[in-house]
C-alpha positions as CSV (number, residue, x, y, z in Angstrom):
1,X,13.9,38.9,36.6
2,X,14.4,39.8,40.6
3,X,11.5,40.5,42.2
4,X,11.1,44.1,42.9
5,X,12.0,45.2,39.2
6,X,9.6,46.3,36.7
7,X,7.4,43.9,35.3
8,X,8.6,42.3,32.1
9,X,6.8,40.5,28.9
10,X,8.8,38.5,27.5
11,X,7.9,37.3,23.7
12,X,10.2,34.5,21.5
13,X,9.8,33.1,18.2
14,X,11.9,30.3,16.4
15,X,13.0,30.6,13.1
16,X,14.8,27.9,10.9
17,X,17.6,30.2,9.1
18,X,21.0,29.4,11.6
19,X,22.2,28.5,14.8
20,X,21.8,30.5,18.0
21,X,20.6,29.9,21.4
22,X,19.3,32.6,24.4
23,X,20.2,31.8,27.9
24,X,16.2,32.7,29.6
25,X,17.9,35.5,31.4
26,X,19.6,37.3,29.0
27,X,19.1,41.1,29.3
28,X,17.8,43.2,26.1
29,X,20.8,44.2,25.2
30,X,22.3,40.9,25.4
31,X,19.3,39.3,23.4
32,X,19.7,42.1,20.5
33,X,23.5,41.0,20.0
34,X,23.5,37.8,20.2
35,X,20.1,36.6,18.6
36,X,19.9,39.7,16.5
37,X,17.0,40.8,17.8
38,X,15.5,44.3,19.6
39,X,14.6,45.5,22.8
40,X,12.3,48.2,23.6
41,X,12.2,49.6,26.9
42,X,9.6,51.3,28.8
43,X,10.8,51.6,32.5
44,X,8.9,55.2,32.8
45,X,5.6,53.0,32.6
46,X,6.5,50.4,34.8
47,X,6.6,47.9,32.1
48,X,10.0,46.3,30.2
49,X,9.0,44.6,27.2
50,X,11.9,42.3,25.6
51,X,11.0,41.1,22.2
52,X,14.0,39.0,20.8
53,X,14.3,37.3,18.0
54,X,15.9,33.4,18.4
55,X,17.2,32.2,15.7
56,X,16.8,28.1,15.9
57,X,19.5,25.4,15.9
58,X,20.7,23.4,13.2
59,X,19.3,25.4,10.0
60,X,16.9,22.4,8.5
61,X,16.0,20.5,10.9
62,X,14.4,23.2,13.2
63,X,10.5,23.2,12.5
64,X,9.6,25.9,10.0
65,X,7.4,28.8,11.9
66,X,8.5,27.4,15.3
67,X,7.1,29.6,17.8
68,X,6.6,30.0,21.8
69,X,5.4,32.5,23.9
70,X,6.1,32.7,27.6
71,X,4.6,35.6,30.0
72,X,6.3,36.4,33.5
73,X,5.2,39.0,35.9
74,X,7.2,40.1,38.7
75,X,9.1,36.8,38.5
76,X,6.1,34.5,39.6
77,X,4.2,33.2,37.4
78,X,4.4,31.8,33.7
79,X,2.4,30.6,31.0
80,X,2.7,27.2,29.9
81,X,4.7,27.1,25.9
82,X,2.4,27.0,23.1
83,X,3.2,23.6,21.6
84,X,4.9,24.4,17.7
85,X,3.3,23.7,14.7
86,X,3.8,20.1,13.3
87,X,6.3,20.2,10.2
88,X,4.6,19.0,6.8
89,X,6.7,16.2,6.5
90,X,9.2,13.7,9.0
91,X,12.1,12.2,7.2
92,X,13.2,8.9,8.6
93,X,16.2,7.3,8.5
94,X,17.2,3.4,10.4
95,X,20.6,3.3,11.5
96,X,22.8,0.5,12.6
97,X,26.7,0.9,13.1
98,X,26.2,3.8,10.6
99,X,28.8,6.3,11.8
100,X,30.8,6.5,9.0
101,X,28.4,7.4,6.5
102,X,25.2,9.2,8.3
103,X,27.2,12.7,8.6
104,X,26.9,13.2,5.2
105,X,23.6,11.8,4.7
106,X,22.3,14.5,7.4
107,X,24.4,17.6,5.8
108,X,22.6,16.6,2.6
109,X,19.4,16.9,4.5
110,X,20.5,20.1,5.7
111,X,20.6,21.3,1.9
112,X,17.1,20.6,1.1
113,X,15.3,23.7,-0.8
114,X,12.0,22.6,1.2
115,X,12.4,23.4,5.0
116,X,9.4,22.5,6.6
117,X,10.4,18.8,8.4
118,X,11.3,17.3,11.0
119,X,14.2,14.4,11.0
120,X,13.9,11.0,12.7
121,X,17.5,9.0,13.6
122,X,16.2,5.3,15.0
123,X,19.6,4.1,15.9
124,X,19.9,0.4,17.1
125,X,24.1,0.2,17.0
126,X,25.7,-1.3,20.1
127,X,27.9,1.4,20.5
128,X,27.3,5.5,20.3
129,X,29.6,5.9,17.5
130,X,26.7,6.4,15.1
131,X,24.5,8.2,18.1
132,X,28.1,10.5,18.5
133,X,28.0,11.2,14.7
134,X,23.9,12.3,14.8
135,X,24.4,14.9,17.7
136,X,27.5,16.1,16.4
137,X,26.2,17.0,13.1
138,X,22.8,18.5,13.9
139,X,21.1,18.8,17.5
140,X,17.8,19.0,16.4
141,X,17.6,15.8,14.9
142,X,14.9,13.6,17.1
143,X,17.4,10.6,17.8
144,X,16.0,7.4,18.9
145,X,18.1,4.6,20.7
146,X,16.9,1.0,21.0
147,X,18.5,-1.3,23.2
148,X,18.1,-4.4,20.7
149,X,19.4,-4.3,17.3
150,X,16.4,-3.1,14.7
151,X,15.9,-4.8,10.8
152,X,15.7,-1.6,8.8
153,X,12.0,-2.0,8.6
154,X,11.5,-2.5,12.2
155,X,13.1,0.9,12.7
156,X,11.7,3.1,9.9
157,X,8.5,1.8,11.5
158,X,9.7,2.8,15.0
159,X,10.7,6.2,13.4
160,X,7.3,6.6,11.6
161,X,5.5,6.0,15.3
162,X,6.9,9.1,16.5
163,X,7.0,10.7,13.3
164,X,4.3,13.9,13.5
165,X,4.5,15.3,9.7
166,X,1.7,15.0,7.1
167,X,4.4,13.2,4.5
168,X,6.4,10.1,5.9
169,X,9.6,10.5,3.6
170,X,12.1,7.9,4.0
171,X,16.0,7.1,3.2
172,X,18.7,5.9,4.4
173,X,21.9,6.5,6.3
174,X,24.0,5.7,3.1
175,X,21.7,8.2,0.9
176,X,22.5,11.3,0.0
177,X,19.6,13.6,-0.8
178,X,19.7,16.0,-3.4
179,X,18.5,19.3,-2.8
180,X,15.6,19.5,-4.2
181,X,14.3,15.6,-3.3
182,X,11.8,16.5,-0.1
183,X,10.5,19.2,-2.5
184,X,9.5,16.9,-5.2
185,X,8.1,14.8,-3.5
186,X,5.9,17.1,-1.2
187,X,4.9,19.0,-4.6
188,X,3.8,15.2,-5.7
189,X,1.6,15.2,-2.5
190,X,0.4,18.6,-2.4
191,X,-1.0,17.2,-6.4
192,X,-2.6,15.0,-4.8
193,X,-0.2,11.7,-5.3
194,X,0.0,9.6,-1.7
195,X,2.3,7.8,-2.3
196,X,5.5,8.7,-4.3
197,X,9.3,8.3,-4.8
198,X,12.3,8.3,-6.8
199,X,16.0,7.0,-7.9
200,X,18.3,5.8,-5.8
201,X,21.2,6.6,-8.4
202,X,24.8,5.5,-8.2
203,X,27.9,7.5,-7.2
204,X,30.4,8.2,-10.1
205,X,32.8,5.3,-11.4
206,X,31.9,2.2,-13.8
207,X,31.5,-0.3,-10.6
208,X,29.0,1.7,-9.2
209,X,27.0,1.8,-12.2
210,X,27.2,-1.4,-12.5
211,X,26.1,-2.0,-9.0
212,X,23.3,0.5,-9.4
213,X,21.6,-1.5,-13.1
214,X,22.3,-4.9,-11.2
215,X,20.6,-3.8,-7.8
216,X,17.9,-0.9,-8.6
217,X,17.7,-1.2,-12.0
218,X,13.8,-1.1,-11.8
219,X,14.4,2.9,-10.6
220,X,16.6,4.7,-13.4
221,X,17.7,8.4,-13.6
222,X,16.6,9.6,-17.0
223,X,12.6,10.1,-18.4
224,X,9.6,11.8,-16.8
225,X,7.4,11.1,-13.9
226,X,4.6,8.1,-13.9
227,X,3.0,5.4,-12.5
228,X,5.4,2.6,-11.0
229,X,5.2,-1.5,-10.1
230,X,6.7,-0.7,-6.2
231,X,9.0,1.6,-4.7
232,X,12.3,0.8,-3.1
233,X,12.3,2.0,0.8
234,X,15.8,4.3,0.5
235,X,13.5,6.9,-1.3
236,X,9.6,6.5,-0.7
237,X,7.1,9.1,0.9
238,X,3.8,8.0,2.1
239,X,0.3,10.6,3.3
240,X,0.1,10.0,6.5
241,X,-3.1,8.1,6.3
242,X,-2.4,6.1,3.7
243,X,0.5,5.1,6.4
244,X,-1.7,4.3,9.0
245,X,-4.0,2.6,6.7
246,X,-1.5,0.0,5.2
247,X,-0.5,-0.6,9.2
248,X,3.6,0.4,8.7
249,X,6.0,-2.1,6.8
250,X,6.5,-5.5,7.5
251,X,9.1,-6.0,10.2
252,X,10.1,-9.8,9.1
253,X,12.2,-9.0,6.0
254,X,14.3,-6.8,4.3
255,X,12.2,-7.1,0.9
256,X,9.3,-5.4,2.9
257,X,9.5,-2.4,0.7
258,X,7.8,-4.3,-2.4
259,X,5.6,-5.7,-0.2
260,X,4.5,-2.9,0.9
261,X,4.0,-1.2,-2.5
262,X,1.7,-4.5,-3.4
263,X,-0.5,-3.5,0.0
264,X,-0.7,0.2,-1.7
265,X,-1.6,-1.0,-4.9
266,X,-4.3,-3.2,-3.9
267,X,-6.0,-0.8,-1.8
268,X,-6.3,1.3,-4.8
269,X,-3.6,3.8,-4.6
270,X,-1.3,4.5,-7.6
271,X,2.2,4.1,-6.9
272,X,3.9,7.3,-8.4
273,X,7.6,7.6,-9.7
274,X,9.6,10.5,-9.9
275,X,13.1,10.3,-11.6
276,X,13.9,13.8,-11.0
277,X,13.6,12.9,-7.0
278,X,17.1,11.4,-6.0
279,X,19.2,10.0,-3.5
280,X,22.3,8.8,-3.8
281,X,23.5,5.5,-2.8
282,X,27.3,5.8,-1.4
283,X,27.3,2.5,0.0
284,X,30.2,-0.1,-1.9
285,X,30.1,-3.0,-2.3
286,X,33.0,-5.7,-3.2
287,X,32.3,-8.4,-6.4
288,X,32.4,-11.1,-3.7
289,X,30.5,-9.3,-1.4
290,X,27.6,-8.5,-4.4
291,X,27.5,-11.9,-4.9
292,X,26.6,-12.5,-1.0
293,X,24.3,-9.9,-1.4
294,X,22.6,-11.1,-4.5
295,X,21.9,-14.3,-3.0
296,X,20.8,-13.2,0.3
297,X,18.4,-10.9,-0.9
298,X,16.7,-13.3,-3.4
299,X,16.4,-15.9,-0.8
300,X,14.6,-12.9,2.0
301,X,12.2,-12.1,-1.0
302,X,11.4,-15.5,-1.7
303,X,10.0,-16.2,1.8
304,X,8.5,-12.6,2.4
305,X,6.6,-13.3,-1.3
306,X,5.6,-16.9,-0.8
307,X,4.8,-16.1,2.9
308,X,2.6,-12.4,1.9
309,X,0.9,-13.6,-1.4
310,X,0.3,-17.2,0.6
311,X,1.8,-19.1,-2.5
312,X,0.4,-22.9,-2.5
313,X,3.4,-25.3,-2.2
314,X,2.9,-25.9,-6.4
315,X,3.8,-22.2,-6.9
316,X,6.8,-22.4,-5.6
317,X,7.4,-25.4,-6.9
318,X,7.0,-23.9,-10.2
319,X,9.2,-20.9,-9.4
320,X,11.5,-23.5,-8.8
321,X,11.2,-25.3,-12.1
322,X,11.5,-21.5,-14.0
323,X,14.6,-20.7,-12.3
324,X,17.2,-21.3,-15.0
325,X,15.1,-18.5,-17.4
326,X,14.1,-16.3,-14.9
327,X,17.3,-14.1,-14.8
328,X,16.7,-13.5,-18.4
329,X,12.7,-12.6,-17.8
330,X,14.9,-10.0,-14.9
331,X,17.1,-8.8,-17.1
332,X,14.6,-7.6,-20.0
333,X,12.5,-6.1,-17.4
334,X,15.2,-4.2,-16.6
335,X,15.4,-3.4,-20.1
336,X,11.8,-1.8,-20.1
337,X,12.9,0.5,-17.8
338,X,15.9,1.2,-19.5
339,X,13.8,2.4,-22.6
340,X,11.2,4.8,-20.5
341,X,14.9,6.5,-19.2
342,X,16.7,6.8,-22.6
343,X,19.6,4.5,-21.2
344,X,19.1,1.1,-23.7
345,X,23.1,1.7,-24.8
346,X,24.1,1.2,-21.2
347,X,22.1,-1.5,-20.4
348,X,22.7,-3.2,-23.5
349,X,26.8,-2.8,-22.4
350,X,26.0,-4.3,-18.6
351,X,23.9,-7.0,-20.4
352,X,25.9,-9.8,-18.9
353,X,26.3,-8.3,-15.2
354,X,22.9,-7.9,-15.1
355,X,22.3,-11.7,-16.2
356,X,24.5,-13.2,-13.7
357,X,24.1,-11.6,-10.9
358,X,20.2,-12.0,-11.4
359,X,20.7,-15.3,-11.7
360,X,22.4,-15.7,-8.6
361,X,19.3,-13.8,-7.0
362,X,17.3,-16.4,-8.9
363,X,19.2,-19.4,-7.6
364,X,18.7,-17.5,-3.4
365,X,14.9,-17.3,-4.1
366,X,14.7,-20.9,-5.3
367,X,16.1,-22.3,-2.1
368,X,13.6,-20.0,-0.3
369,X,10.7,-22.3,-2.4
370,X,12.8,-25.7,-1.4
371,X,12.8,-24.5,2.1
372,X,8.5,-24.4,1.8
373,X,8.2,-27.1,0.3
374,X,10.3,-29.8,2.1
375,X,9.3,-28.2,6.0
């Protein structure tokens, strides 16, 4: 305002329902048409009052009931911004080189039927393709860059740090959320439930169903919610305090999710399942590159297991000795689970997937025991 001119009270509030952006100088007028708001003036008193309504960037991921208030008189003086409400729940996602898939995984969170959150990016690539991709998509997503490449782990725990919701939700780059996910599992909270999740199902096409039973066939689409062994970290929501009680996930390796659910269990909180709360995974894979996979993964839990549990050396020397009937024990596990979601047909069909691919899981932990007991 130039000095001289009538006094003027300027009011704003944020709300999450579009895009839209006021320049701090914008006359009435100018505030009415482009943020849709009103003016009322009162120049006969003395006094100009602007009340505009700002609509908030990037639909979701604005803060639901956002508000400021700043006060100017005569140009000189101005009250510091009330700080906004913090969102009920942060969703966190690690990135790394994960520009070709994290556009879609943010418009998804963009659908969500619950609004009040915030979103966390931790983005460790050594280029700003993926950074690119985040503030193109949605500027109100809280990006975080790290210098040094990040284990997923190491950056959902990075995320979590900065994280200010009541609900810790996380997923991943590769996920798509359906609508209604964050809803689930906030209702599952507000019942009193601290620590919750759901499926990570498949995208459409035989492979990837048979990637999906193979992979995360402890977490099926199908049958109602209940009580569950462990959680897989793509789609798992945590209280807050039970967060900082448990002391974040191990950084060390990327089976930390289980161990993590193990930590929750033992403290006396009941890990709780919700089919009906998905993500989809939209990540392929290749045979040869499942059988990589397979092996790498079985040798990571292996050490993060022996290592967290503090297995004696006979342990996992009798892991070892199991090995050759262990991807059977997998596979009717697997079948349990099948059974609670009404889907025995379809495992029963993938029966021989499942067993060789378990076994070559089997055959990555077992070196993870040889490596213990011959160091």
């Amino acid at each position: 305002m130039e000095r001289g001119s009538a006094p003027c009270v300027r009011l704003w509030y944020g709300a999450r329902t579009g895009f839209g952006a006021l320049a701090a100088g914008e006359q009435p007028v100018a505030a009415a048409r482009l943020a849709g708001g009103f003016s009322v003036g009162a120049s006969g008193l003395g006094l100009r009052v602007c009340i505009r309504i700002v609509v908030g960037g990037c639909g979701l991921f604005g803060r639901a009931g956002e508000y400021g208030r700043s006060v100017a008189e005569d140009g000189d003086r101005a009250s510091p911004e009330v700080s906004p409400p913090a969102p009920k729940a942060s969703v966190i996602l690690p990135a790394y080189l994960s520009h070709a898939t994290i556009t879609r995984s943010l418009e998804s969170l963009q659908s969500q039927t619950f609004q009040d959150f915030e979103t966390i990016v931790v983005d460790s690539s050594p280029d700003d393709r993926t950074a690119d991709a985040v503030r193109a998509s949605c500027a109100e997503v809280k990006l975080i860059r790290s210098d040094k490449p990040l284990r997923p782990h190491e950056a959902r725990n990075r995320g979590a740090a900065e994280a200010s919701g009541g609900v810790l939700a996380f997923t991943d780059p590769d996920c798509l959320a359906a609508p209604d996910w964050l809803a689930l599992l906030v209702d599952w909270h507000d019942k009193g439930k601290r620590v919750v999740g759901g499926v990570i199902a498949p995208e459409a096409g035989w492979w990837n169903r048979t990637l999906h039973w193979i992979r995360l066939g402890w977490w099926l689409t199908g049958g109602g919610p209940g009580p569950h062994r462990e959680l897989a970290s793509a789609n798992t929501s945590l209280a807050r305090d039970v967060w900082l009680e448990l002391g974040s996930y191990g950084s060390d390796y990327f089976s930390c999710d289980s161990e993590l659910s193990w930590r929750a269990r033992a403290l006396g909180y009941e890990i709780w399942f919700d089919p009906r709360a998905a993500v989809t995974h939209v990540h392929p894979v290749t045979f040869t590159g499942l059988f990589r996979d397979r092996f790498a993964r079985g040798r990571d839990f292996g050490l993060m297991r022996s290592e967290s549990l503090k297995w004696p050396k006979s342990r996992s020397l009798g892991y070892m000795l199991a090995t050759p009937i262990l991807p059977l024990v997998m596979t009717l596990r697997a079948a349990r689970y099948a059974g609670s979601a009404g889907r025995v047909p379809e495992w029963l069909l993938l029966t021989p997937l499942q067993a060789l691919f378990h076994g070559v899981w089997c055959v990555g932990e077992a070196t993870a025991h040889w490596s213990r007991l011959t160091r």
